[in-house]
SERO-4910 file (N, C-alpha, C, O; in steps of 0.05 Angstrom, whole numbers):
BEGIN
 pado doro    nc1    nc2    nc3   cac1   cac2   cac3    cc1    cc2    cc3    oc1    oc2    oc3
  Unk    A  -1345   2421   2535  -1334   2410   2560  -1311   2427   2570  -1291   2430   2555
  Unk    A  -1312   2440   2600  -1294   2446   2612  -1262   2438   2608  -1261   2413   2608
  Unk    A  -1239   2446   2605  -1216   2430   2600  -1202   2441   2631  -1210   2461   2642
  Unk    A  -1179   2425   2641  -1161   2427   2665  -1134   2438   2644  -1132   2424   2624
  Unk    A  -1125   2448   2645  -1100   2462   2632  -1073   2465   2655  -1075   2479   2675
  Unk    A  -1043   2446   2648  -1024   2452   2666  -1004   2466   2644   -994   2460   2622
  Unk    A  -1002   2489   2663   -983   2508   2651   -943   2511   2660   -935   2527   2677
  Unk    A   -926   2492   2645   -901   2508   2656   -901   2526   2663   -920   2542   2661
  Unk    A   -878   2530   2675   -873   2558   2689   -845   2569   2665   -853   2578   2644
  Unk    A   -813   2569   2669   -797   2575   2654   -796   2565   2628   -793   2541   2622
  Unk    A   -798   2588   2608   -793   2576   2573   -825   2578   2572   -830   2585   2549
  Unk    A   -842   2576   2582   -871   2574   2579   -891   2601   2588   -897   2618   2572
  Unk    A   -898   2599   2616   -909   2616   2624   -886   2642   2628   -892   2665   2621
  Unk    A   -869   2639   2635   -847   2658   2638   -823   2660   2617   -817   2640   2605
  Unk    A   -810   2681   2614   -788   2684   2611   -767   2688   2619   -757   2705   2605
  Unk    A   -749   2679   2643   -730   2687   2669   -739   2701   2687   -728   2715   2704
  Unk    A   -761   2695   2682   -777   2697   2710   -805   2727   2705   -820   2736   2722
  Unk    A   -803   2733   2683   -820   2749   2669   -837   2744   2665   -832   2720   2658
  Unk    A   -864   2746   2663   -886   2737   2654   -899   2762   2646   -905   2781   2660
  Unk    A   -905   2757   2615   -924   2775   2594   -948   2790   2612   -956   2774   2629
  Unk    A   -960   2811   2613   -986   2812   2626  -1006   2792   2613  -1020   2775   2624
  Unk    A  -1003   2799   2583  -1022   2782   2565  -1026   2751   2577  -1050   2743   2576
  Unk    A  -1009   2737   2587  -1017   2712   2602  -1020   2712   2631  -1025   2689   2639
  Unk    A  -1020   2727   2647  -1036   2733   2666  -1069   2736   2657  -1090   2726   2665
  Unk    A  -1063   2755   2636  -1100   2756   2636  -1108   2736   2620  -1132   2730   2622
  Unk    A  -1096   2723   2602  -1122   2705   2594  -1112   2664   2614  -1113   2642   2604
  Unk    A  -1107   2670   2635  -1111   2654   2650  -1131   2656   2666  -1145   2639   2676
  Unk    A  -1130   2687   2669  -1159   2693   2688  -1189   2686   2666  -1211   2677   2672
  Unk    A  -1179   2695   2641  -1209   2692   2619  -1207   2660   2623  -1226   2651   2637
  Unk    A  -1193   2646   2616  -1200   2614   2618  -1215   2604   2650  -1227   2583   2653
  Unk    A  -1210   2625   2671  -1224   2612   2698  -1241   2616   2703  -1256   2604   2718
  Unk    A  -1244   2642   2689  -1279   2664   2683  -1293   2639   2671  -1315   2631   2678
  Unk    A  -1279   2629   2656  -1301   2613   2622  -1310   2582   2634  -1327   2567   2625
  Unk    A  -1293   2579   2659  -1297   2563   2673  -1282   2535   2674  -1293   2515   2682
  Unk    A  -1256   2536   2666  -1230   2515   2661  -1216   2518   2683  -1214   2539   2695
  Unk    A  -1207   2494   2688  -1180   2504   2713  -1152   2503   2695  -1145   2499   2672
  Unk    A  -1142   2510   2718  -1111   2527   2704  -1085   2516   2728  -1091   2527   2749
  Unk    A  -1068   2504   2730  -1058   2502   2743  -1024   2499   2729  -1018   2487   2709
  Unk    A  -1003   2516   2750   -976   2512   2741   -967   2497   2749   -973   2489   2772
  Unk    A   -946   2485   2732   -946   2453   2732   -912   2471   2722   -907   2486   2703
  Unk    A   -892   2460   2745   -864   2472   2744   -835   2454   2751   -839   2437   2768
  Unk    A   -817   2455   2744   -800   2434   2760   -782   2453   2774   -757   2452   2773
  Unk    A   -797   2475   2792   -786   2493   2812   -799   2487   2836   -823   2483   2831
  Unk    A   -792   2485   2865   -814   2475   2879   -827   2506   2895   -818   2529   2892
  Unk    A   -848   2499   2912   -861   2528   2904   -851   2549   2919   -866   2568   2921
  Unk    A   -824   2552   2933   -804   2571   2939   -805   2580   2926   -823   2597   2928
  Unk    A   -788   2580   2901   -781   2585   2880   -799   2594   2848   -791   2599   2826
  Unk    A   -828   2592   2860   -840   2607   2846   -849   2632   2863   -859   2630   2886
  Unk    A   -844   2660   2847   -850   2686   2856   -872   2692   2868   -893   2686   2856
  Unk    A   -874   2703   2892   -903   2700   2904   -932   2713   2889   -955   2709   2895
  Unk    A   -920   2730   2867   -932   2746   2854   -950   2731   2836   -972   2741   2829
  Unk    A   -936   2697   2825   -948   2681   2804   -960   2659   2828   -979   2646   2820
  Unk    A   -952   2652   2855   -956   2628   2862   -996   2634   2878  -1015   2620   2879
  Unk    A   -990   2661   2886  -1019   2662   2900  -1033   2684   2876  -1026   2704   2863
  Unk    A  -1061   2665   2878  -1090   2686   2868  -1083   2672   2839  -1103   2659   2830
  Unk    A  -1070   2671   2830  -1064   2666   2797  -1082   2640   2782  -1101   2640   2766
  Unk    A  -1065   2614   2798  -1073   2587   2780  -1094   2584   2805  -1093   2598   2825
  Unk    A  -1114   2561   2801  -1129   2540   2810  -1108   2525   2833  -1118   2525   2856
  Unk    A  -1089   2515   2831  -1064   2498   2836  -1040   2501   2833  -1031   2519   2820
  Unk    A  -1024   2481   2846   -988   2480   2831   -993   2455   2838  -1007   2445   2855
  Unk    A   -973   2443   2816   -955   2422   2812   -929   2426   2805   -920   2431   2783
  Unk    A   -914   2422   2832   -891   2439   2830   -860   2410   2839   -866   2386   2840
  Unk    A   -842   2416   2842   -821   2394   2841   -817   2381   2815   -801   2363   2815
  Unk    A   -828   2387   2794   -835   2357   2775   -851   2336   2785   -847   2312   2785
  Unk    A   -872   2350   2794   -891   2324   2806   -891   2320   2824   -913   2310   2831
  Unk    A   -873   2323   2847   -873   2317   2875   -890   2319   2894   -899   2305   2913
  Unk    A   -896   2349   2883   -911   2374   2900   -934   2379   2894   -933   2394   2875
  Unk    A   -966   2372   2902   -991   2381   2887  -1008   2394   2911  -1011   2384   2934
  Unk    A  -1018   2422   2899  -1039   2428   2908  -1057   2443   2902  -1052   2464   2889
  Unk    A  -1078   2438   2910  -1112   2441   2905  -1118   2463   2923  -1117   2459   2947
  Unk    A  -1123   2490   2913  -1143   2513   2925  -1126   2516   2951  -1141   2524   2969
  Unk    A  -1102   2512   2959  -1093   2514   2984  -1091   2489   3000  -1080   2489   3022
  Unk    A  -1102   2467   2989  -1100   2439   3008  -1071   2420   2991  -1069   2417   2966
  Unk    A  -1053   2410   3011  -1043   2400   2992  -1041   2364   2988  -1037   2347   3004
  Unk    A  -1045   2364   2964  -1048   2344   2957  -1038   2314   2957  -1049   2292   2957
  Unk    A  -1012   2322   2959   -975   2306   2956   -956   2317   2961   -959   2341   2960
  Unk    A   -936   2309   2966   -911   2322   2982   -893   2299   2983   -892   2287   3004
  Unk    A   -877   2292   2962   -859   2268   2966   -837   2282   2965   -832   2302   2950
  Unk    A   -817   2266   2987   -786   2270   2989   -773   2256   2982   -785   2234   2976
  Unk    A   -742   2257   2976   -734   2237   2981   -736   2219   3002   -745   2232   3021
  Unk    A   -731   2188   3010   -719   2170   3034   -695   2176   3047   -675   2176   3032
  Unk    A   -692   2182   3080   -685   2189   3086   -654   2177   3079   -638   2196   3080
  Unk    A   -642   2154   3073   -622   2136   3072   -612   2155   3049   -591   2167   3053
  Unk    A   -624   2160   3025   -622   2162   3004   -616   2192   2998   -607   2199   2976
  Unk    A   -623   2210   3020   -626   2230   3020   -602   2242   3033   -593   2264   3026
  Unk    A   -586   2221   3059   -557   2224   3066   -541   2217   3044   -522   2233   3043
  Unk    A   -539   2194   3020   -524   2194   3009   -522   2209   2990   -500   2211   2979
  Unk    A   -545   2223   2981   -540   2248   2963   -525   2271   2973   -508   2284   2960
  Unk    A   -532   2276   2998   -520   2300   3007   -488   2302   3005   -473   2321   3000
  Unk    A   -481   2269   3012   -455   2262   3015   -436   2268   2995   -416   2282   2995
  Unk    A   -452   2252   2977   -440   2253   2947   -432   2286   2933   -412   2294   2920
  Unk    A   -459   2300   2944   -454   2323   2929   -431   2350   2945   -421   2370   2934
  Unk    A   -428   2342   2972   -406   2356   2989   -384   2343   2985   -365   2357   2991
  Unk    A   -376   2313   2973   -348   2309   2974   -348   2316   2947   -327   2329   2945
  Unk    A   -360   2315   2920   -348   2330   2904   -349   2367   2896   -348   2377   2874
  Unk    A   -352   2382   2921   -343   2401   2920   -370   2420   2901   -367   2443   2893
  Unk    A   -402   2400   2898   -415   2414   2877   -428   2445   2888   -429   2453   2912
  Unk    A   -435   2454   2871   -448   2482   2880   -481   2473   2872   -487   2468   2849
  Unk    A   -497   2472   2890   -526   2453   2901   -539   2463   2922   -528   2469   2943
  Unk    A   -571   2465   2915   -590   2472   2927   -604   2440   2935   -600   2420   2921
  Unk    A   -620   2440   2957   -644   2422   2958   -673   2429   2963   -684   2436   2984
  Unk    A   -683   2425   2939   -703   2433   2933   -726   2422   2963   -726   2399   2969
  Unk    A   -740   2438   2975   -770   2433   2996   -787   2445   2987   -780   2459   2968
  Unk    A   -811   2446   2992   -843   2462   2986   -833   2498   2992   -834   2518   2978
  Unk    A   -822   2494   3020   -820   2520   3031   -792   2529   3035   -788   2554   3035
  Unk    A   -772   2513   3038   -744   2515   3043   -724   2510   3020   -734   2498   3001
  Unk    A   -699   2517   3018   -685   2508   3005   -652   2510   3016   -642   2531   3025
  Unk    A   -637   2484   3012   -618   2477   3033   -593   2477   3019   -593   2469   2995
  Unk    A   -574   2483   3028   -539   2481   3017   -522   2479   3039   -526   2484   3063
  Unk    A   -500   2471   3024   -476   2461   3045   -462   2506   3046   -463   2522   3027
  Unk    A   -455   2510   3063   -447   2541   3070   -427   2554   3038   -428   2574   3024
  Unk    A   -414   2537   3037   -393   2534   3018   -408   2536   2990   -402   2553   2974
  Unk    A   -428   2516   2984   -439   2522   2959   -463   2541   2964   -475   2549   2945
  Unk    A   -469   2547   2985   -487   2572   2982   -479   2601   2978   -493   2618   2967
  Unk    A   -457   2605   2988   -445   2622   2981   -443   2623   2953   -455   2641   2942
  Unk    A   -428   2605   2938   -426   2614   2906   -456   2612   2890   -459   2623   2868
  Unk    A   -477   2597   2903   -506   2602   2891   -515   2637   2890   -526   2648   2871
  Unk    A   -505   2649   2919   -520   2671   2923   -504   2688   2903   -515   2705   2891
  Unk    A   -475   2682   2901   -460   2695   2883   -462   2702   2854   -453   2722   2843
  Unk    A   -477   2678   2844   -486   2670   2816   -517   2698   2812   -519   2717   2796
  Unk    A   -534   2687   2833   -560   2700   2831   -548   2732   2836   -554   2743   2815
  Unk    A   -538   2744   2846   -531   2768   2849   -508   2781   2827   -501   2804   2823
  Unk    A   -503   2763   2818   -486   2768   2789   -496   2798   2776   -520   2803   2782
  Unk    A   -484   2816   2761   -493   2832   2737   -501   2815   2711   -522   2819   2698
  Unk    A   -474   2788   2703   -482   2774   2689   -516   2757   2687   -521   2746   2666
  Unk    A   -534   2757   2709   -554   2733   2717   -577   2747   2691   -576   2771   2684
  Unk    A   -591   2731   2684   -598   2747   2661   -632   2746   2670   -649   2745   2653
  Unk    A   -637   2747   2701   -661   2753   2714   -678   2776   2713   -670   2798   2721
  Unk    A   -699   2774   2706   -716   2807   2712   -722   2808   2737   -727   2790   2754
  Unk    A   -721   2837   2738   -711   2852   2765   -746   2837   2785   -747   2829   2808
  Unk    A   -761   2838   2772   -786   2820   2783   -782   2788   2783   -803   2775   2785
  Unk    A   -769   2780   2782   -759   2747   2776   -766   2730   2806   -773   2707   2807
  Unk    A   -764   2742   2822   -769   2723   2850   -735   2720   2858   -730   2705   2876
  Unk    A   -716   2732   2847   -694   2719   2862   -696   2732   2881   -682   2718   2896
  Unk    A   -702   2747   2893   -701   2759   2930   -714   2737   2937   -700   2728   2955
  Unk    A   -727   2728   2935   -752   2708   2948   -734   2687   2950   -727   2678   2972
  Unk    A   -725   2678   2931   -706   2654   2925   -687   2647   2948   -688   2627   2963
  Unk    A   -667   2671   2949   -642   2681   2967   -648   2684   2999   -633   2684   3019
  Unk    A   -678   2686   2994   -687   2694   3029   -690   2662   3035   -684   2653   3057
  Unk    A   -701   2647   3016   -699   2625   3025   -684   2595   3030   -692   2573   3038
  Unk    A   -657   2609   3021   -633   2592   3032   -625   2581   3048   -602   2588   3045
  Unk    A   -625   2567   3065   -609   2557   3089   -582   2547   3085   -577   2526   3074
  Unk    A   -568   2560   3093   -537   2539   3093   -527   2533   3118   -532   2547   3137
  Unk    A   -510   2506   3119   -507   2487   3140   -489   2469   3128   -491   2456   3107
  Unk    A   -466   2471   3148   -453   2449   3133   -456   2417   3151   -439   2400   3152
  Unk    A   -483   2416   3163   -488   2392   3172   -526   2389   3161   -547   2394   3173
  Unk    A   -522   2383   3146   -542   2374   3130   -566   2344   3138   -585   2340   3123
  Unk    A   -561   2330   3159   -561   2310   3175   -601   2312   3178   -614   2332   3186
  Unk    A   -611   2285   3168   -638   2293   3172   -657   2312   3146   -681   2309   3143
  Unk    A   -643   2330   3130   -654   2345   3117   -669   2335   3099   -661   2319   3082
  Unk    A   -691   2342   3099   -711   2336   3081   -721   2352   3054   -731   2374   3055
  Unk    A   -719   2342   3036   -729   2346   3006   -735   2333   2981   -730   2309   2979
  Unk    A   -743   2342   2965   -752   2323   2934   -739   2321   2915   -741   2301   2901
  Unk    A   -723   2341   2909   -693   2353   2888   -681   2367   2894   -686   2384   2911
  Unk    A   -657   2364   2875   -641   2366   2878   -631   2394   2848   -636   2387   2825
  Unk    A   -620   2418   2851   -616   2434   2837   -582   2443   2832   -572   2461   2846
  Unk    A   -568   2429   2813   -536   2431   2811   -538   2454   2783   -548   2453   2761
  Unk    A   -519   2479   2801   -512   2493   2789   -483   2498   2774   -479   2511   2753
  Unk    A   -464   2485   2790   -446   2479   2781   -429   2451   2792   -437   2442   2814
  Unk    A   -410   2438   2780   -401   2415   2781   -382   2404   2766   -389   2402   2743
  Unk    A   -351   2392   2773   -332   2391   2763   -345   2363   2749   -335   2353   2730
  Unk    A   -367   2355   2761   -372   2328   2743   -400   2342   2732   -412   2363   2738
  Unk    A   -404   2317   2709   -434   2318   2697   -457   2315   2719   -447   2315   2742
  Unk    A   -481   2312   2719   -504   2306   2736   -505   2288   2732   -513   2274   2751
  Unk    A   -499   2273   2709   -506   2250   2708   -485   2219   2718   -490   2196   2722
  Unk    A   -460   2235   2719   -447   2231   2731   -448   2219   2763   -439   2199   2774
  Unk    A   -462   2242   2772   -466   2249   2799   -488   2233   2810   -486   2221   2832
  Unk    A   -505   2233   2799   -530   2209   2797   -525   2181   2799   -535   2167   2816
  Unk    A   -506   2172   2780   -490   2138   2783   -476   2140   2811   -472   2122   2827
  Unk    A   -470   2162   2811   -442   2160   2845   -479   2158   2861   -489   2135   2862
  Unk    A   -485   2168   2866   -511   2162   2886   -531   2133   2883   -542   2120   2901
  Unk    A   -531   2131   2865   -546   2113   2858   -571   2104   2835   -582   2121   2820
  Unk    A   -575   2088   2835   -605   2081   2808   -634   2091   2820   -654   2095   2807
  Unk    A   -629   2096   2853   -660   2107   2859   -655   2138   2840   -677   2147   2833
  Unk    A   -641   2150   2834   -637   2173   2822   -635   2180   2796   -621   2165   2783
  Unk    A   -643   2198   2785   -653   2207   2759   -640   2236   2748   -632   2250   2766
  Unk    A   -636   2245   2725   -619   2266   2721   -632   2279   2700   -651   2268   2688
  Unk    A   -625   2302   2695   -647   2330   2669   -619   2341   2668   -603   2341   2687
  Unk    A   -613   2350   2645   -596   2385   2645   -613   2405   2653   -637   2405   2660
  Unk    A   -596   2424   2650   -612   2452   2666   -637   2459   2644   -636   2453   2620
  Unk    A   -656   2471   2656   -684   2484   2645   -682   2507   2661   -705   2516   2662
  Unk    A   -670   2519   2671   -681   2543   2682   -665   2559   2676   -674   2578   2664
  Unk    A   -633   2561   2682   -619   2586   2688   -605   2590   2660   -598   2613   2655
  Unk    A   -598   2559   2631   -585   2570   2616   -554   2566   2626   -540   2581   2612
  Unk    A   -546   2559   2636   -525   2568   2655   -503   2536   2626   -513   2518   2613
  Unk    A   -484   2542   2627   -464   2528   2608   -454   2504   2630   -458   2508   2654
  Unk    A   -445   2487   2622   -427   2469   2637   -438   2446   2648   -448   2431   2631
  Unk    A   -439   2439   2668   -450   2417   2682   -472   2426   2712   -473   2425   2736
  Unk    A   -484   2434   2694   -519   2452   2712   -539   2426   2698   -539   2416   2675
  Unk    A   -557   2419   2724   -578   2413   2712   -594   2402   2750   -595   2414   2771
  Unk    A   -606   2371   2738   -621   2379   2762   -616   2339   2776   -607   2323   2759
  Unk    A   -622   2331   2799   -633   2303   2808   -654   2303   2814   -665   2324   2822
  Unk    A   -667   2279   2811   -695   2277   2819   -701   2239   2813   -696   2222   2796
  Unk    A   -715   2243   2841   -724   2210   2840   -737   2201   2826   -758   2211   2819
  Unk    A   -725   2176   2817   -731   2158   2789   -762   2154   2793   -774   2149   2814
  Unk    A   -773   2157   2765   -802   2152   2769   -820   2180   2766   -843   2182   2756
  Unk    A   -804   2199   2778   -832   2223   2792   -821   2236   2772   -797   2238   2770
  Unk    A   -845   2248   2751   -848   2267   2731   -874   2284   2734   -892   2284   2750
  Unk    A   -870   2298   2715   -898   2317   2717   -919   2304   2717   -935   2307   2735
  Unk    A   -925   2287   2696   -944   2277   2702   -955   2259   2718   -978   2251   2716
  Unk    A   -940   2253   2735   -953   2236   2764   -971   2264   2783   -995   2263   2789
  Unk    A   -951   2289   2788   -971   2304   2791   -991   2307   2781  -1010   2307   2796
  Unk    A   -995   2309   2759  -1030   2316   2739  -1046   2295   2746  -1070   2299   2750
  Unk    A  -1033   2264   2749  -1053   2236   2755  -1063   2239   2797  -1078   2226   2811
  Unk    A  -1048   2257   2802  -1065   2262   2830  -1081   2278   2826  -1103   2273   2837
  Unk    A  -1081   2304   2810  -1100   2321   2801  -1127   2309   2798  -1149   2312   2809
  Unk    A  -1113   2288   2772  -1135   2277   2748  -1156   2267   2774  -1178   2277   2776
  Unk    A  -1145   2244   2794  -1152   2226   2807  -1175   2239   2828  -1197   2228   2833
  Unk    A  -1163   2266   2840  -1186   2281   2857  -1213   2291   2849  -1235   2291   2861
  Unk    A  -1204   2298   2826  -1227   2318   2808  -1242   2298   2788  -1261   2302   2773
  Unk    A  -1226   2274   2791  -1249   2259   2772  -1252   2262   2743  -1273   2256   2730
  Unk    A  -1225   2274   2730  -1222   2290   2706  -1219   2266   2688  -1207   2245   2694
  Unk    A  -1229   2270   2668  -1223   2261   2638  -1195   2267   2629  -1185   2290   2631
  Unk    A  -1180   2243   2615  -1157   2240   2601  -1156   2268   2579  -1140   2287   2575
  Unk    A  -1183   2259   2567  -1177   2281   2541  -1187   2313   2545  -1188   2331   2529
  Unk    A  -1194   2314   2572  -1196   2344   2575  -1177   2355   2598  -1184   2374   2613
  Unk    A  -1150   2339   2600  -1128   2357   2601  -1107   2365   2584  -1098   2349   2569
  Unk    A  -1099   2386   2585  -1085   2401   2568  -1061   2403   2583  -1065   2402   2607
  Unk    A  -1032   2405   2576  -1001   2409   2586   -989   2426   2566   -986   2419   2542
  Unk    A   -983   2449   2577   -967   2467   2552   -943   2463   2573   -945   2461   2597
  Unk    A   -916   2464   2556   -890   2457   2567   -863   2468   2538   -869   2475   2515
  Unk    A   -835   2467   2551   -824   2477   2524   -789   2453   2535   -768   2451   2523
  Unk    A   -794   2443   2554   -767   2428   2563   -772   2400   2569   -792   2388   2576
  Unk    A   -749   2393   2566   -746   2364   2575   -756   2342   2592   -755   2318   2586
  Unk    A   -769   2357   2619   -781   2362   2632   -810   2349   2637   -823   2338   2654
  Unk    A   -814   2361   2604   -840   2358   2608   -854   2349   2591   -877   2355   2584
  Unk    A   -831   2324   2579   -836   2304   2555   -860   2287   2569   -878   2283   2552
  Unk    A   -865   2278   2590   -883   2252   2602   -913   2279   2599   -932   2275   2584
  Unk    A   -911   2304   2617   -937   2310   2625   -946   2312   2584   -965   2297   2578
  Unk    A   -936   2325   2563   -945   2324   2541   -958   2291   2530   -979   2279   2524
  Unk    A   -940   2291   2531   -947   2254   2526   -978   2241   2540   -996   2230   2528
  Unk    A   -977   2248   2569   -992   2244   2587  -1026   2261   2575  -1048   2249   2576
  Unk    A  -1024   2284   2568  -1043   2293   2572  -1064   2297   2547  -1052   2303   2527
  Unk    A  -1089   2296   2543  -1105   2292   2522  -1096   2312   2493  -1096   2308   2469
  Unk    A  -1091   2330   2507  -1072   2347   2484  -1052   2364   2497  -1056   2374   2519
  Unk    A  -1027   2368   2481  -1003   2365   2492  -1001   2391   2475  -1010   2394   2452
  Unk    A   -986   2410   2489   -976   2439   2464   -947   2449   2484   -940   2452   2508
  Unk    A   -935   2452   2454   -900   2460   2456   -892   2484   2448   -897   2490   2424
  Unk    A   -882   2498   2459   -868   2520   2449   -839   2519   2430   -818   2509   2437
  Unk    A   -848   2536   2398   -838   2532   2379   -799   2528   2379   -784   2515   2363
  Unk    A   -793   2543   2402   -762   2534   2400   -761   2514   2422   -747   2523   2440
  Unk    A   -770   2491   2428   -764   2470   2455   -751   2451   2434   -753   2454   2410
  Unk    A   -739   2436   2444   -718   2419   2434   -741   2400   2407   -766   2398   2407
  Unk    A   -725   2391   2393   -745   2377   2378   -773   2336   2385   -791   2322   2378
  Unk    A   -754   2342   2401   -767   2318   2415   -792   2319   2434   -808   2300   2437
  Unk    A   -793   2342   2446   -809   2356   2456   -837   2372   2443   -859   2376   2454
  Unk    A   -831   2379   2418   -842   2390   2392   -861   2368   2387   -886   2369   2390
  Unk    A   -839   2339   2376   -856   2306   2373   -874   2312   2386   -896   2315   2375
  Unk    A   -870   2317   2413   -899   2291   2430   -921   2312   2431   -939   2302   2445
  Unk    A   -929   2344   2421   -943   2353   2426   -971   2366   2396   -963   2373   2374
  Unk    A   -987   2366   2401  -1005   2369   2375  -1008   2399   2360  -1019   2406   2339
  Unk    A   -993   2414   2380  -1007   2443   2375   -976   2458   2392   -966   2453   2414
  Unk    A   -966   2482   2368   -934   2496   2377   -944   2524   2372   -957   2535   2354
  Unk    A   -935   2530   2391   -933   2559   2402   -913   2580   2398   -890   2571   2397
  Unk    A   -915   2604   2396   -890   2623   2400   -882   2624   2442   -898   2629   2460
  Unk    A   -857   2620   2443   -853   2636   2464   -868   2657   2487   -887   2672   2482
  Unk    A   -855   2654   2510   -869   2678   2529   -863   2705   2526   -876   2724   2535
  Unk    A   -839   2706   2508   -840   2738   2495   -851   2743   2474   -853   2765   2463
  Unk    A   -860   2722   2467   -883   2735   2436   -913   2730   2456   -933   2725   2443
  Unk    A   -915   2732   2478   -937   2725   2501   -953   2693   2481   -972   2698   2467
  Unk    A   -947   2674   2480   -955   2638   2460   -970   2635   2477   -984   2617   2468
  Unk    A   -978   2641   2500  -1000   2623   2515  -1022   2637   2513  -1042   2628   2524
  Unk    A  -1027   2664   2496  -1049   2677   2492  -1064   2668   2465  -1088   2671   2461
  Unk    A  -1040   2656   2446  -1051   2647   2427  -1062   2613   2426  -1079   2601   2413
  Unk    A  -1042   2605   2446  -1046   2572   2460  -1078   2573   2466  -1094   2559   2454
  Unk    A  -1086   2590   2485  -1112   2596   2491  -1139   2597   2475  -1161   2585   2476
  Unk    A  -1129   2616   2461  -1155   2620   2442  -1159   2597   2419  -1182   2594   2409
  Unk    A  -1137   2581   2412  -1135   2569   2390  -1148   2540   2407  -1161   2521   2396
  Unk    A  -1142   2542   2428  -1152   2513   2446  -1192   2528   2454  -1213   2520   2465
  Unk    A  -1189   2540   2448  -1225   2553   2461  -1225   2556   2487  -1245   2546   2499
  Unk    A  -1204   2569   2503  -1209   2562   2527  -1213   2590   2544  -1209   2592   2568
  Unk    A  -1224   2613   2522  -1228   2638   2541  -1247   2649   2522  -1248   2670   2510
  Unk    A  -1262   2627   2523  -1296   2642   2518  -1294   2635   2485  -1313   2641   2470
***
C-alpha cells in the first residue's frame, strides 16, 4: 500500500536552510514508487526557499498547520481573528519585541523591529547557507508602523526583553507559545500561534481530501513542533538528536540532515521502490 509521507522542513529535511542532494532525490524515488510526499513546516510558505517550495513535494503544510496545499490548490488558510490579531500586534510593539507576522505570501513588522530582523539575517554571525532562502525571506518583509487590519497565522519573536510565553499571557489564552526551532538563536526567540492549530490539523485536511488511511501516513519531524503530527500519524520517525520527548512519540530515529537521515528514513520505511 502506497504511504502519504509529511516531511519537516528545519532539523529534518534541512539543515539552516541546506538540504542534502541525497534527500532531494529520494523524495523524487518515493513519488516515482508512487507515495506522496509533502512538507509539513512551521515556516509559512514565504519562508520556504523557492528552490524546495516548487516541483519538489506533492504539497505543503506550512504555518504549523494553518496553511495546506494540494498540487497548487489550496486547501486552508487560517489567520488569526481580526480582534485578536490587533491585540497581538499591540502587545508585541509596546514591549519593544523584535517580530515578524507570519502570511502564506507576506511577512509583516513594526519598521523598528524590522530593521533589527534584517540586521540579524545579514549578520556574519547568522549561521545560514549562502542557498538558505534568506534573500527570499528579506524581500519579503513589509514594515509599517501601522499595522491596523493586518492579516496572519503566526507569529515569529526573535528577540524579546520578555519570554514568549510571557508575551502570550499579556495577549491572551486564544494564544499558544513554542521556543525557537529554527534560528538557534539564545534568549527569548521562539514563536505564537493559535491555540489548537498544530501540524497535525494540517495532515487531517490532507487525510480528509485524499481519503487517506491513519496508518499509511508517515511524519518525520525533529522539534517540538511536531510532537502532535508524530503522535498523529500511523508511524511517526524522529531525528536522533530532537529533544527526548520527541524521540518518545516516534517508532523509528534517524541521523540528521547532515548525515542526509531521510535517505535512510526512506529505505528503511520501503518507500523508494
Amino acid at each position: 500500500m502506497n504511504k502519504t509521507v509529511f516531511v519537516d522542513f528545519d532539523g529534518t529535511f534541512a539543515d539552516h536552510g541546506w538540504n542534502p542532494p541525497g534527500h532531494l532525490q529520494v523524495v523524487r524515488e518515493a513519488r516515482a514508487a508512487g507515495n506522496l510526499v509533502f512538507l509539513c513546516t512551521g515556516r509559512p510558505k514565504v519562508m520556504v526557499p523557492r528552490r524546495v517550495r516548487e516541483g519538489v513535494f506533492d504539497g505543503l503544510v506550512c504555518t504549523a498547520g494553518c496553511y495546506v496545499e494540494l498540487g497548487g490548490e489550496v486547501l486552508s488558510d487560517i489567520r488569526f481573528p481580526a480582534g485578536l490579531a490587533a491585540r497581538t500586534t499591540a502587545v508585541l510593539i509596546s514591549q519593544d519585541v523584535s517580530f515578524v507576522l507570519e502570511a502564506p505570501a507576506a511577512l509583516f513588522s513594526s519598521v523598528s523591529a524590522a530593521e533589527r530582523v534584517r540586521a540579524l539575517f545579514t549578520s556574519p554571525s547568522w549561521p545560514g547557507d549562502p542557498q538558505d532562502g534568506t534573500d527570499e525571506l528579506l524581500a519579503a518583509l513589509h514594515a509599517s508602523d501601522d499595522l491596523t487590519g493586518c492579516s496572519f497565522a503566526k507569529v515569529a519573536i526573535f528577540d524579546s526583553a520578555l519570554s514568549v510565553t510571557t508575551l502570550a499571557a499579556l495577549i491572551g489564552p486564544e494564544v499558544g507559545d513554542l521556543p525557537d526551532s529554527v534560528t538557534d538563536l539564545s534568549g527569548h526567540a521562539g514563536e505564537l500561534f493559535l491555540r489548537g492549530m498544530d501540524k497535525s490539523v494540517g495532515i487531517a485536511v490532507v487525510e480528509e481530501r485524499l481519503g487517506l488511511r491513519r496508518s499509511d501516513v508517515i511524519a518525520i519531524g525533529d522539534g517540538a513542533n511536531d510532537l502532535e503530527m508524530l503522535a498523529y500519524a500511523g508511524t511517526g520517525v524522529a531525528v536522533q538528536d530532537a529533544p527526548q520527548e520527541v524521540r518518545a512519540a516516534a517508532q523509528l530515529i534517524v541521523p540528521g540532515p547532515a548525515e542526509a537521515g531521510l535517505v535512510r528514513a526512506f529505505a528503511e520505511l520501503g518507500l523508494t521502490g
